[in-house]
Jmol script that loads the backbone (N, CA, C; Angstrom):
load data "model"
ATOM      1  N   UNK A   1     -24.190  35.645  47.604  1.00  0.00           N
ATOM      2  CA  UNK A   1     -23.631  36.580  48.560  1.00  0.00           C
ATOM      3  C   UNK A   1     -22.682  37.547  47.861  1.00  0.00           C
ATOM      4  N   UNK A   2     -21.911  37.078  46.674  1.00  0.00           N
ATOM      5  CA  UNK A   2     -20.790  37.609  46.247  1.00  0.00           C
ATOM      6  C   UNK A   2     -21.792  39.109  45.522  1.00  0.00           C
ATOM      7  N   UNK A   3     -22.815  38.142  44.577  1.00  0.00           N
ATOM      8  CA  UNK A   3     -23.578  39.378  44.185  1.00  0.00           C
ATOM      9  C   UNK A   3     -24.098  40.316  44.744  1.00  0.00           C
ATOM     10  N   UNK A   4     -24.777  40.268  46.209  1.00  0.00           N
ATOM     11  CA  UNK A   4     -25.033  41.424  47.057  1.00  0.00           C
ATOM     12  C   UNK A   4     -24.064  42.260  47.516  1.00  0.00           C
ATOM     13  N   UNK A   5     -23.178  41.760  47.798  1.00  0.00           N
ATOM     14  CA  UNK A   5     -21.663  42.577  48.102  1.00  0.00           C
ATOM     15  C   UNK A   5     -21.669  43.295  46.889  1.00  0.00           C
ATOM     16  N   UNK A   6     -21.217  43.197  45.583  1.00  0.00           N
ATOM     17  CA  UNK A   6     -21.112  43.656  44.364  1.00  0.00           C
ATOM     18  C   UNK A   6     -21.737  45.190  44.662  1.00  0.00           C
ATOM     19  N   UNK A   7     -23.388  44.671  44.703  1.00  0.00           N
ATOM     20  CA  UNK A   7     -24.419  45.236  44.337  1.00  0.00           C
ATOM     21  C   UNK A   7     -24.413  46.190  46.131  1.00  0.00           C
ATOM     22  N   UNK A   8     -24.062  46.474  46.457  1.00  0.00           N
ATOM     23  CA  UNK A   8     -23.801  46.614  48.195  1.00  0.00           C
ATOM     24  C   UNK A   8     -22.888  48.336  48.268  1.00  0.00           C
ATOM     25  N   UNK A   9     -21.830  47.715  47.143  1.00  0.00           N
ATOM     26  CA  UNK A   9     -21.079  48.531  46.902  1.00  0.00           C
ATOM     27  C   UNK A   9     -21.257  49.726  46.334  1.00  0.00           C
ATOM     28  N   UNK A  10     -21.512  49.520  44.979  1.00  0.00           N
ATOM     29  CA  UNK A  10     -22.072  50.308  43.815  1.00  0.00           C
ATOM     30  C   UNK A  10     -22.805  51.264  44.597  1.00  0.00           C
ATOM     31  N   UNK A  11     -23.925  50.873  45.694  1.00  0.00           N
ATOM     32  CA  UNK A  11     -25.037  51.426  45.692  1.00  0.00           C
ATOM     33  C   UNK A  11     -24.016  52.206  46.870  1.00  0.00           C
ATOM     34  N   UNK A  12     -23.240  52.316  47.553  1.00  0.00           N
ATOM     35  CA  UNK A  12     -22.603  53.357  48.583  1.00  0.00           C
ATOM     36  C   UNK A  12     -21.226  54.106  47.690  1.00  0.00           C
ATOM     37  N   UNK A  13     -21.094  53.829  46.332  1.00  0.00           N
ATOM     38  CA  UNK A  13     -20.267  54.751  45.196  1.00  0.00           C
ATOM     39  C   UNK A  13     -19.497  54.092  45.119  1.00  0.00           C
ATOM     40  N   UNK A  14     -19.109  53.122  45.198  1.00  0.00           N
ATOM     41  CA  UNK A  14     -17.765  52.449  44.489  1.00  0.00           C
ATOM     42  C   UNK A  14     -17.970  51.652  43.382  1.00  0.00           C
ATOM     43  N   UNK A  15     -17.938  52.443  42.492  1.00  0.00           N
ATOM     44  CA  UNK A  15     -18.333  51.786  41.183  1.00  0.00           C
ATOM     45  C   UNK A  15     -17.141  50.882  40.689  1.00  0.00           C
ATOM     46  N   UNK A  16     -16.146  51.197  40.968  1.00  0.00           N
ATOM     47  CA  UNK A  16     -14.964  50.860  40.459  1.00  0.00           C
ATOM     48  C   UNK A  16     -14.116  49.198  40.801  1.00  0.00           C
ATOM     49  N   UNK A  17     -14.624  49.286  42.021  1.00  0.00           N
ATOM     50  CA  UNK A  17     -14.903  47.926  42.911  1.00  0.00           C
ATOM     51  C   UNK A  17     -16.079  46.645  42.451  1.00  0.00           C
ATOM     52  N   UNK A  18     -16.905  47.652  42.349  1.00  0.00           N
ATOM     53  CA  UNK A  18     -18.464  47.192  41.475  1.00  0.00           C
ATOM     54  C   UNK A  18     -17.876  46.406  40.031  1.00  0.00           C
ATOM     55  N   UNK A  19     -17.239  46.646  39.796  1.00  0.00           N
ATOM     56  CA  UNK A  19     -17.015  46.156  38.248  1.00  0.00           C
ATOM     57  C   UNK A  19     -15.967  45.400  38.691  1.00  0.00           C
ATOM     58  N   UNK A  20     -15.075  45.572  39.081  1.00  0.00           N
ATOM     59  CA  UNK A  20     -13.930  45.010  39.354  1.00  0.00           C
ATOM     60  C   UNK A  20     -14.456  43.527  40.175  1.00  0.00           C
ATOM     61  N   UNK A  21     -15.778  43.623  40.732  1.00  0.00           N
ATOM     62  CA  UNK A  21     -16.216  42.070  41.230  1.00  0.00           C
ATOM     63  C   UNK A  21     -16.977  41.541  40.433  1.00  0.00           C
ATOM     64  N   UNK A  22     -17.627  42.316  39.273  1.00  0.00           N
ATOM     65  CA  UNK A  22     -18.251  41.935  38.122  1.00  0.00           C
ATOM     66  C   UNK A  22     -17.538  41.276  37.406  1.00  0.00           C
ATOM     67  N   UNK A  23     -16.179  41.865  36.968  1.00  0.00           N
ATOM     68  CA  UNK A  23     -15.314  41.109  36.037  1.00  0.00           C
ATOM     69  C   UNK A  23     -14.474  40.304  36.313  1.00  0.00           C
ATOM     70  N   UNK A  24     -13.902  39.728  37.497  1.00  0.00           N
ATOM     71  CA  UNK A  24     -12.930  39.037  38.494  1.00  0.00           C
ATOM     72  C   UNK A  24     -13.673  37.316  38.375  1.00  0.00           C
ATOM     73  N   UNK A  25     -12.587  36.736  37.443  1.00  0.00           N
ATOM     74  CA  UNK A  25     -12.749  35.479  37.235  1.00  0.00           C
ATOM     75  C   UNK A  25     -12.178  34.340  38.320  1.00  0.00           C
ATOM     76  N   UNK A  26     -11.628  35.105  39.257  1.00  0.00           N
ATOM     77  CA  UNK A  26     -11.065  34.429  40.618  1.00  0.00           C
ATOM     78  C   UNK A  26     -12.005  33.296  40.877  1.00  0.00           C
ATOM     79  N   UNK A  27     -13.151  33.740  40.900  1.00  0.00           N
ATOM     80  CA  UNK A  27     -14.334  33.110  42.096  1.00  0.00           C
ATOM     81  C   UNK A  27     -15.465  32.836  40.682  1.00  0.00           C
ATOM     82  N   UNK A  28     -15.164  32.981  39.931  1.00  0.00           N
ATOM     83  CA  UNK A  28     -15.731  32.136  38.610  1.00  0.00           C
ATOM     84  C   UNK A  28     -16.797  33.349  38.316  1.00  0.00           C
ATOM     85  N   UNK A  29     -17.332  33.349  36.979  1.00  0.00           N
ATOM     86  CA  UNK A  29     -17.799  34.261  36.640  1.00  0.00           C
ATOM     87  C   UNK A  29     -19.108  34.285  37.378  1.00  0.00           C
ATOM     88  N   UNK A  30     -19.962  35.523  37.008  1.00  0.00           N
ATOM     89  CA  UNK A  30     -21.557  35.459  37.375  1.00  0.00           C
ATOM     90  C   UNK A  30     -22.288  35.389  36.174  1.00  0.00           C
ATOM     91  N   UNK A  31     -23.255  34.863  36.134  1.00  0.00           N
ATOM     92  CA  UNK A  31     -24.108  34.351  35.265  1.00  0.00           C
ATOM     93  C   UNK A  31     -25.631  34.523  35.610  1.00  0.00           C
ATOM     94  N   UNK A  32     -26.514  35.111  34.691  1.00  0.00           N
ATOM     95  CA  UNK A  32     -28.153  34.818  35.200  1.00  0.00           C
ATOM     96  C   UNK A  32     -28.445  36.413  35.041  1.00  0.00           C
ATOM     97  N   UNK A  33     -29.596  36.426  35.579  1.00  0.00           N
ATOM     98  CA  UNK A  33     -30.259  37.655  35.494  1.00  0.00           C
ATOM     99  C   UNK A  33     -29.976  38.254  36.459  1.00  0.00           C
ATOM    100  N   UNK A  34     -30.163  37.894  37.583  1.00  0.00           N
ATOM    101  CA  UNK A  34     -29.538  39.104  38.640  1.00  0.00           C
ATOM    102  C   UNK A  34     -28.313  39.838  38.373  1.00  0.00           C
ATOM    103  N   UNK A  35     -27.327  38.910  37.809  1.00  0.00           N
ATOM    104  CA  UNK A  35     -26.183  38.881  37.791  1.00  0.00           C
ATOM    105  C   UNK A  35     -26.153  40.946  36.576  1.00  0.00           C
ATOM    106  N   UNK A  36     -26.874  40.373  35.514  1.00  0.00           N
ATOM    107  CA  UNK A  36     -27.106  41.299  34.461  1.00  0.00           C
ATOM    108  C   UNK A  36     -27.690  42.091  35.446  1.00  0.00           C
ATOM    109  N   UNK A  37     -28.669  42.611  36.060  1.00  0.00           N
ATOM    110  CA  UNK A  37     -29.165  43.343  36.193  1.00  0.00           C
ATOM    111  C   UNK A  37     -28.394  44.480  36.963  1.00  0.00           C
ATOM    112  N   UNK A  38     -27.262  44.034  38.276  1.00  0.00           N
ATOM    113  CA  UNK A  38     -26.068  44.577  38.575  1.00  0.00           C
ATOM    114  C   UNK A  38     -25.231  45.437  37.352  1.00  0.00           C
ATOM    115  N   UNK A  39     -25.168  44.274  36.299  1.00  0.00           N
ATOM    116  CA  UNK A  39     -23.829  44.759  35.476  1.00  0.00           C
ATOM    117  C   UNK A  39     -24.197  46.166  34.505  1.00  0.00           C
ATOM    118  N   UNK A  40     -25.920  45.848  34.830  1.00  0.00           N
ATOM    119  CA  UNK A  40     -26.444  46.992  34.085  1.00  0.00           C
ATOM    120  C   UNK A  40     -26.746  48.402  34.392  1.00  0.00           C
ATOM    121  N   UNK A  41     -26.447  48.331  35.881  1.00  0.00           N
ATOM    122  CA  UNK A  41     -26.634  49.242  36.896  1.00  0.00           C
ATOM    123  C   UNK A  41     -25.114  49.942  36.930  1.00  0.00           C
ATOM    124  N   UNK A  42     -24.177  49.547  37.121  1.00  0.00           N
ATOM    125  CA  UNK A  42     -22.684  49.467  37.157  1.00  0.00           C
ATOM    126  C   UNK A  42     -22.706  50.019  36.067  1.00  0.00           C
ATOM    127  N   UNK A  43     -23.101  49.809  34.582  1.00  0.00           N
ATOM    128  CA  UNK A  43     -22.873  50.332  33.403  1.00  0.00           C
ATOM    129  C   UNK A  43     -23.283  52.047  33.989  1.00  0.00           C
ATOM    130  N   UNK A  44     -24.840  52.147  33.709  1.00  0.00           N
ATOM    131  CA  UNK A  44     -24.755  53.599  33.829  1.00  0.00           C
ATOM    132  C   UNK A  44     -24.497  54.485  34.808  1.00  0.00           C
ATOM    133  N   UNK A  45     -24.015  53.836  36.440  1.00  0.00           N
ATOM    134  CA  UNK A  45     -22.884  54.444  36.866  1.00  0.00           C
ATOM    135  C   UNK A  45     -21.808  54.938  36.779  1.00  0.00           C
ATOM    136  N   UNK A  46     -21.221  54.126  35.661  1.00  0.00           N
ATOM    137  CA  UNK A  46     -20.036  54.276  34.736  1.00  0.00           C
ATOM    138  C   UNK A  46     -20.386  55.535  33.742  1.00  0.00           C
ATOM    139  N   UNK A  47     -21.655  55.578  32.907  1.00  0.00           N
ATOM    140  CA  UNK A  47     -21.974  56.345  32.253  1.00  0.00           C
ATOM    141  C   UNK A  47     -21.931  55.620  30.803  1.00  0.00           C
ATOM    142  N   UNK A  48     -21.898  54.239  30.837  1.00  0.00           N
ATOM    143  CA  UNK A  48     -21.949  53.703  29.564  1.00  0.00           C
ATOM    144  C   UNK A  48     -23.538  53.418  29.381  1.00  0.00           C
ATOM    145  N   UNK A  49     -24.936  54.481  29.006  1.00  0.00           N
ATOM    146  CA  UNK A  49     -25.618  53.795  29.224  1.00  0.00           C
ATOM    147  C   UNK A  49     -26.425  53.136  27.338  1.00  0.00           C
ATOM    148  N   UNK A  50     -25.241  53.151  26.719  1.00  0.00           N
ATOM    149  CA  UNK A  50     -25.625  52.513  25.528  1.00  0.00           C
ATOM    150  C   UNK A  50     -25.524  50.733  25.946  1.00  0.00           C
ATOM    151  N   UNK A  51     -24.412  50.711  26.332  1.00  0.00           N
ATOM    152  CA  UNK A  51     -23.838  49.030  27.069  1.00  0.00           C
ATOM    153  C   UNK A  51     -25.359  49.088  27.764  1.00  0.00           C
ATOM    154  N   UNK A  52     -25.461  49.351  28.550  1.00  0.00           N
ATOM    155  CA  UNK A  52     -26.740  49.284  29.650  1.00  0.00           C
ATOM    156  C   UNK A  52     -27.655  48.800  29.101  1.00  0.00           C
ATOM    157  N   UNK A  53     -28.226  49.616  28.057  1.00  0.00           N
ATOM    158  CA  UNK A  53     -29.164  49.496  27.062  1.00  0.00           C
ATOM    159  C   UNK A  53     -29.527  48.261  26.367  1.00  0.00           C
ATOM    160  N   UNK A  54     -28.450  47.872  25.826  1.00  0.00           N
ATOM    161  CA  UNK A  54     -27.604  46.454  24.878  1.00  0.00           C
ATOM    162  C   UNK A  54     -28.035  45.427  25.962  1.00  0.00           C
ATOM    163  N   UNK A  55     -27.561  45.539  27.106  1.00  0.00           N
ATOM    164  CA  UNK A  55     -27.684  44.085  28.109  1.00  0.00           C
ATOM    165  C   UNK A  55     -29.275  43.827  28.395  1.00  0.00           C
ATOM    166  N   UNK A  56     -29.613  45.075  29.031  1.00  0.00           N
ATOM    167  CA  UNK A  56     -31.620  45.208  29.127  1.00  0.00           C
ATOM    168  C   UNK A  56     -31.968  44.713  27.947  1.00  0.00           C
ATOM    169  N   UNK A  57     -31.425  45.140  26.901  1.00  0.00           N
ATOM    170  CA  UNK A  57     -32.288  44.293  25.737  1.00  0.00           C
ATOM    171  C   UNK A  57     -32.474  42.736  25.554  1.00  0.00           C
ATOM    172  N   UNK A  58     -31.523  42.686  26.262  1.00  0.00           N
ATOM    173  CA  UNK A  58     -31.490  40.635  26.025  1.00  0.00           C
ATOM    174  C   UNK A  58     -32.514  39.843  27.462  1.00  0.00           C
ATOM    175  N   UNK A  59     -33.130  41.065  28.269  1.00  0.00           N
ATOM    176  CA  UNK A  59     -33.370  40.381  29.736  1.00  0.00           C
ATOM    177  C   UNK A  59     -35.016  40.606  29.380  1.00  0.00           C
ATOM    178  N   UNK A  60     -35.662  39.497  29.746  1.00  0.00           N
ATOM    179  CA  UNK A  60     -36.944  39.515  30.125  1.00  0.00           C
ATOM    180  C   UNK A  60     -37.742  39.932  31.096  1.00  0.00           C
ATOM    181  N   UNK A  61     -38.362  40.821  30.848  1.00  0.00           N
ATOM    182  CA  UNK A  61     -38.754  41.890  32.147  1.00  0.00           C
ATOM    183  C   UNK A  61     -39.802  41.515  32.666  1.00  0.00           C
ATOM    184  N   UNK A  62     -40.696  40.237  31.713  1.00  0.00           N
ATOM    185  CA  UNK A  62     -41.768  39.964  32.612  1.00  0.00           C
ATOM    186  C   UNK A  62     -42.095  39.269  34.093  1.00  0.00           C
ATOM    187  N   UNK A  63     -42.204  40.248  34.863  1.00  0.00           N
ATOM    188  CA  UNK A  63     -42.612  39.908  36.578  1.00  0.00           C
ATOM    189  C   UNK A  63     -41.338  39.625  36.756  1.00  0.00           C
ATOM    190  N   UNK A  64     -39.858  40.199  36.761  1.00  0.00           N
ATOM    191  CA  UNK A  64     -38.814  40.011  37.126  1.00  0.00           C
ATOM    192  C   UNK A  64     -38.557  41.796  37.787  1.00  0.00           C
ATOM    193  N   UNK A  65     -39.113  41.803  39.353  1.00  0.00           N
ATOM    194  CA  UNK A  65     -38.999  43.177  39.721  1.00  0.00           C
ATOM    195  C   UNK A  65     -37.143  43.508  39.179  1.00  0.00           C
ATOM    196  N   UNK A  66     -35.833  42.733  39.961  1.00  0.00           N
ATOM    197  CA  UNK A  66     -34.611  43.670  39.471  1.00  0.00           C
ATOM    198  C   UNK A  66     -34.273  43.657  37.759  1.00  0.00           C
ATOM    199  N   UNK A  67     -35.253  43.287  37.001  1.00  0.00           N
ATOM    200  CA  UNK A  67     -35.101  43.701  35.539  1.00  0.00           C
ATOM    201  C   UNK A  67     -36.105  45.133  35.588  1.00  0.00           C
ATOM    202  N   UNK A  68     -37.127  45.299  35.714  1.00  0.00           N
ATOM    203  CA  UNK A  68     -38.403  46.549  35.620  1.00  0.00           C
ATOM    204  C   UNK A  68     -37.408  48.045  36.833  1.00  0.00           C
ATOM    205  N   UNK A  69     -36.634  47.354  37.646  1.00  0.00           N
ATOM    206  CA  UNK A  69     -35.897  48.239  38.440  1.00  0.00           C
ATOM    207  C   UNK A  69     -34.626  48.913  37.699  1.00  0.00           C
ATOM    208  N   UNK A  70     -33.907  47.823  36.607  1.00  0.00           N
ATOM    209  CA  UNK A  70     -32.836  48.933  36.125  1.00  0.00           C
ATOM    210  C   UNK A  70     -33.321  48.988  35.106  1.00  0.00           C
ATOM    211  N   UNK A  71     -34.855  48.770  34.226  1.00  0.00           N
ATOM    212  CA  UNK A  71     -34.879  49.854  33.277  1.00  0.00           C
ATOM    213  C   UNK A  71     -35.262  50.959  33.738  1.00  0.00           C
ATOM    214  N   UNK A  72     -35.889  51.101  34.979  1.00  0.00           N
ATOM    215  CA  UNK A  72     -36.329  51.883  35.459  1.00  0.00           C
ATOM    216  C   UNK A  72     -34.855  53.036  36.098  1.00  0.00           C
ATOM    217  N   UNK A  73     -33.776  53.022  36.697  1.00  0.00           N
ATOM    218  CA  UNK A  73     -32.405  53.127  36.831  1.00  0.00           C
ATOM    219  C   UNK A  73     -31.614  53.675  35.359  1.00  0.00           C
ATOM    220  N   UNK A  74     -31.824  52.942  34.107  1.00  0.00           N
ATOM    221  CA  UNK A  74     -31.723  53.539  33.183  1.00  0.00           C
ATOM    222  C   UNK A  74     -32.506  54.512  32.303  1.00  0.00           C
ATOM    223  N   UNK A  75     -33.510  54.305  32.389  1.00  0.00           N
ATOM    224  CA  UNK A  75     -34.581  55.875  31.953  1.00  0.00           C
ATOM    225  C   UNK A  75     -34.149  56.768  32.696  1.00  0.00           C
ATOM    226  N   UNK A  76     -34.089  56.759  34.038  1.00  0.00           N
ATOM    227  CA  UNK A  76     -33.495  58.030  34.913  1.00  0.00           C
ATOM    228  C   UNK A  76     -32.129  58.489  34.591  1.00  0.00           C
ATOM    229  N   UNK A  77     -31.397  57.603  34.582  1.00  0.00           N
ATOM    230  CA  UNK A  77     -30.031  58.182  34.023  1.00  0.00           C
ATOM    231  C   UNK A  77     -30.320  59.167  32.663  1.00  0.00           C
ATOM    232  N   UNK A  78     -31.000  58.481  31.417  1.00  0.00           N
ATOM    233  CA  UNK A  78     -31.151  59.117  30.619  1.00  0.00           C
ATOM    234  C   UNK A  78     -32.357  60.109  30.355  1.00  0.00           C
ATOM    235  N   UNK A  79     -33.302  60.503  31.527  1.00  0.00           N
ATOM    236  CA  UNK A  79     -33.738  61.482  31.476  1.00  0.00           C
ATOM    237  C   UNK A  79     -35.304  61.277  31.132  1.00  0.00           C
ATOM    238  N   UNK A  80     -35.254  59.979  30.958  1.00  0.00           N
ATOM    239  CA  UNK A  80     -36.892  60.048  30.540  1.00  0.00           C
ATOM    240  C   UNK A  80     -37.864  59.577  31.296  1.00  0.00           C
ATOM    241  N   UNK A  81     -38.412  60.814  31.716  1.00  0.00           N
ATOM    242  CA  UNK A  81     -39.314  60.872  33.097  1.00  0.00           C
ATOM    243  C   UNK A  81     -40.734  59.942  32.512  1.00  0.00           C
ATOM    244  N   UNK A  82     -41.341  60.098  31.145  1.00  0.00           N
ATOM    245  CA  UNK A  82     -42.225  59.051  31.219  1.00  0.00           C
ATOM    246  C   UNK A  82     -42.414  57.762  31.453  1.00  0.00           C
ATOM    247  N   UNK A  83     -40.685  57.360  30.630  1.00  0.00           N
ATOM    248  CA  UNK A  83     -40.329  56.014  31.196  1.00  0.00           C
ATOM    249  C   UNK A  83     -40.406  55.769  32.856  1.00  0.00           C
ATOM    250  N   UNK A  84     -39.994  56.593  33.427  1.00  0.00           N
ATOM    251  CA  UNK A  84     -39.419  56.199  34.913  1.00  0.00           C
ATOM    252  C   UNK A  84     -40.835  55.805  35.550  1.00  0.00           C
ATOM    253  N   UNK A  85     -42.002  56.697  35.272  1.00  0.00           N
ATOM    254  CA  UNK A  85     -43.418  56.893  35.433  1.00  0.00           C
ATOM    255  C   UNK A  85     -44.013  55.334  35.477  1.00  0.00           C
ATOM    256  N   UNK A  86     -43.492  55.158  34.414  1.00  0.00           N
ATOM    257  CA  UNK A  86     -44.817  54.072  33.945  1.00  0.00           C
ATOM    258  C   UNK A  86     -43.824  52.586  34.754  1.00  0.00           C
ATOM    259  N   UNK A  87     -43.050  52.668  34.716  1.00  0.00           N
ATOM    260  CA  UNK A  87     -41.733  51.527  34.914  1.00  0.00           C
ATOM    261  C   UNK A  87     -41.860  51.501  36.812  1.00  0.00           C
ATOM    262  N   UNK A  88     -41.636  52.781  37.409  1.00  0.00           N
ATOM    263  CA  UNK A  88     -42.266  52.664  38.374  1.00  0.00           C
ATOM    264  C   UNK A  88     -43.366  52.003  39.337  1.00  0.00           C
ATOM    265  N   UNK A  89     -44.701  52.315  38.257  1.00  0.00           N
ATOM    266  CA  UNK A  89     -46.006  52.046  38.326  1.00  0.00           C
ATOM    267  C   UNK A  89     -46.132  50.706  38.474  1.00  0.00           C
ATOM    268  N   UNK A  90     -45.071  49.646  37.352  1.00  0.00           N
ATOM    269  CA  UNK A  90     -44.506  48.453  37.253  1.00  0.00           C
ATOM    270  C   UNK A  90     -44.215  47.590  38.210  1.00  0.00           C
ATOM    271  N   UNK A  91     -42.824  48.586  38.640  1.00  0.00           N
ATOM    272  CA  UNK A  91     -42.228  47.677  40.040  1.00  0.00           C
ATOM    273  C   UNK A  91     -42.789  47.777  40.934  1.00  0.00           C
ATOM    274  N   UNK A  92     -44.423  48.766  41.429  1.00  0.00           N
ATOM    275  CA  UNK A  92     -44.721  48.811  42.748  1.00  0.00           C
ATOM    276  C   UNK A  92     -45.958  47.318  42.796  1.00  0.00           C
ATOM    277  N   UNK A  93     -46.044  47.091  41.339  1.00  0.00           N
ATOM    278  CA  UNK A  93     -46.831  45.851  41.141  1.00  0.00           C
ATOM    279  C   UNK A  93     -46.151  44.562  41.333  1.00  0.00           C
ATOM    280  N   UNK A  94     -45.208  44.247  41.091  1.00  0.00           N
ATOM    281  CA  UNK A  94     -44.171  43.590  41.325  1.00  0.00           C
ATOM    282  C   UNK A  94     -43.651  43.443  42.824  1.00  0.00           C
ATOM    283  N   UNK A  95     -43.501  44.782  43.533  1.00  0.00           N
ATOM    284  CA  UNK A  95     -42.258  44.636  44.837  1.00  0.00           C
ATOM    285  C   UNK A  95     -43.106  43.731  45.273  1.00  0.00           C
ATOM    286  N   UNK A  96     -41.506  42.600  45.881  1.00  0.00           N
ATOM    287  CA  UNK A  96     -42.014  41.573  47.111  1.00  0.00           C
ATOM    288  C   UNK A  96     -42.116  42.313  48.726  1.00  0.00           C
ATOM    289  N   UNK A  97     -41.497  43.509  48.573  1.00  0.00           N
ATOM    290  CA  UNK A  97     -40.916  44.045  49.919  1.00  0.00           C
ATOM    291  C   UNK A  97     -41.621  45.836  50.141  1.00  0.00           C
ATOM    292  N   UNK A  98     -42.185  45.377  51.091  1.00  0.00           N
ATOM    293  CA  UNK A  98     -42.548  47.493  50.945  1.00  0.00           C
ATOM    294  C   UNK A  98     -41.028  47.741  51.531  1.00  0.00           C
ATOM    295  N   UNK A  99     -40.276  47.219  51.786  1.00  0.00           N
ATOM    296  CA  UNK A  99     -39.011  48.028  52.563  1.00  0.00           C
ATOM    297  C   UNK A  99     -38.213  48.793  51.575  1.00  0.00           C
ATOM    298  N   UNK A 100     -38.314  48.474  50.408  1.00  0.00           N
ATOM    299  CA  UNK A 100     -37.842  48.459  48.877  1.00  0.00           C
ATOM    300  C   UNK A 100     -37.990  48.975  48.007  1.00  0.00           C
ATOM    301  N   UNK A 101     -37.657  50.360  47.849  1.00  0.00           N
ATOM    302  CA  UNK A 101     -37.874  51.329  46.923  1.00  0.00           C
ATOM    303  C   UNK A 101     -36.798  51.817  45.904  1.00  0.00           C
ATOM    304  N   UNK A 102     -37.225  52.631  44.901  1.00  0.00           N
ATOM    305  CA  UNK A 102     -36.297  52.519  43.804  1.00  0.00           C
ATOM    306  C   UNK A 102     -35.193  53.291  43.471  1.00  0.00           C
ATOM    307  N   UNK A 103     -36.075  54.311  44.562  1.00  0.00           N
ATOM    308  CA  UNK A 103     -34.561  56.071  44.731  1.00  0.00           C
ATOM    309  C   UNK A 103     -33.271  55.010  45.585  1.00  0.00           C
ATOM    310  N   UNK A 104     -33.695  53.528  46.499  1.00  0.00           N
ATOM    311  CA  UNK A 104     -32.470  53.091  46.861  1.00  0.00           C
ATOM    312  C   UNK A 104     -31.525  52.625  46.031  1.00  0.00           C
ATOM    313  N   UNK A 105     -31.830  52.401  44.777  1.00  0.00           N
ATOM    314  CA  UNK A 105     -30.853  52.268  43.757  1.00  0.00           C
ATOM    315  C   UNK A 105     -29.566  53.144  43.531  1.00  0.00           C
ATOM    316  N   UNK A 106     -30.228  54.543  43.656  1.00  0.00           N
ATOM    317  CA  UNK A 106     -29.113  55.230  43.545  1.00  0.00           C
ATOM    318  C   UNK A 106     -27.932  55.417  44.586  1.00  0.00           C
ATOM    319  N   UNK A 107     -26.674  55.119  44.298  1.00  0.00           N
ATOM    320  CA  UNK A 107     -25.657  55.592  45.412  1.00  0.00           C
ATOM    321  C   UNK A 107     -25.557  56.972  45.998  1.00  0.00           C
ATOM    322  N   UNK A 108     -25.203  56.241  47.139  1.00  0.00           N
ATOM    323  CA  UNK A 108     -25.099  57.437  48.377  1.00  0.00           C
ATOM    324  C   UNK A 108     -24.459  58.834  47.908  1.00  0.00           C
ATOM    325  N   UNK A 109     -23.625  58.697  46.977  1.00  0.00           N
ATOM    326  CA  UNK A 109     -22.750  59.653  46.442  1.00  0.00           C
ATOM    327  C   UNK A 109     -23.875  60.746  45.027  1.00  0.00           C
ATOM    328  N   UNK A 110     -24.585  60.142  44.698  1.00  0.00           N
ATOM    329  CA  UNK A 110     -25.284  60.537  43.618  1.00  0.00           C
ATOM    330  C   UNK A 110     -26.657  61.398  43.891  1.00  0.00           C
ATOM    331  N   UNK A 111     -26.866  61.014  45.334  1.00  0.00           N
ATOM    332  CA  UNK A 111     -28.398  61.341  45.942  1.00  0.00           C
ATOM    333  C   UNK A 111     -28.709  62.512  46.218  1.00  0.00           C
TER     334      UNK A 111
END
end "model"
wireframe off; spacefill off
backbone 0.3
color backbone group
């Protein structure tokens, strides 16, 4: 729950909050892939998308739609429309949900 809130946030512009529940050892850390896949999203909101980059590299993307979703989140940040193309093509093989598309990634503020 804590992670959807996180991830809840970010996506209506509060990035700042977004991290701030990312990094908040109160309620014990987050751990796992979802967990990354947030922190990686949060990164190039931030505009760190070398960090971004660094974390995707350690995550296994096979048939894991929110890994194929923020590389897909990070090609767009950085501009590379072939990536987004083919990564796309990816997650629509993948989605569990037609409700669930990938422009919802981006925050309300960014759109």
């Amino acid at each position: 729950a804590r992670l959807m809130l996180i991830e809840a946030g970010r996506r209506l512009g509060l990035t700042s909050q977004a991290r701030t529940g990312l990094d908040t050892k109160v309620f014990g850390a987050l751990a796992g892939v979802d967990a990354d896949t947030v922190a990686v999203r949060v990164a190039v909101d931030e505009g760190q998308l070398a960090a971004a980059a660094a974390l995707l590299a350690g995550l296994d993307a096979e048939g894991d739609e929110e890994v194929v979703a923020s590389r897909w989140y990070l090609a767009r940040a950085q501009g590379d429309l072939a990536a987004c193309v083919a990564l796309a093509r990816e997650y629509e093989a993948l989605r569990t949900s037609p409700l669930r598309r990938l422009e919802q990634l981006v925050p309300l503020n960014k759109r």
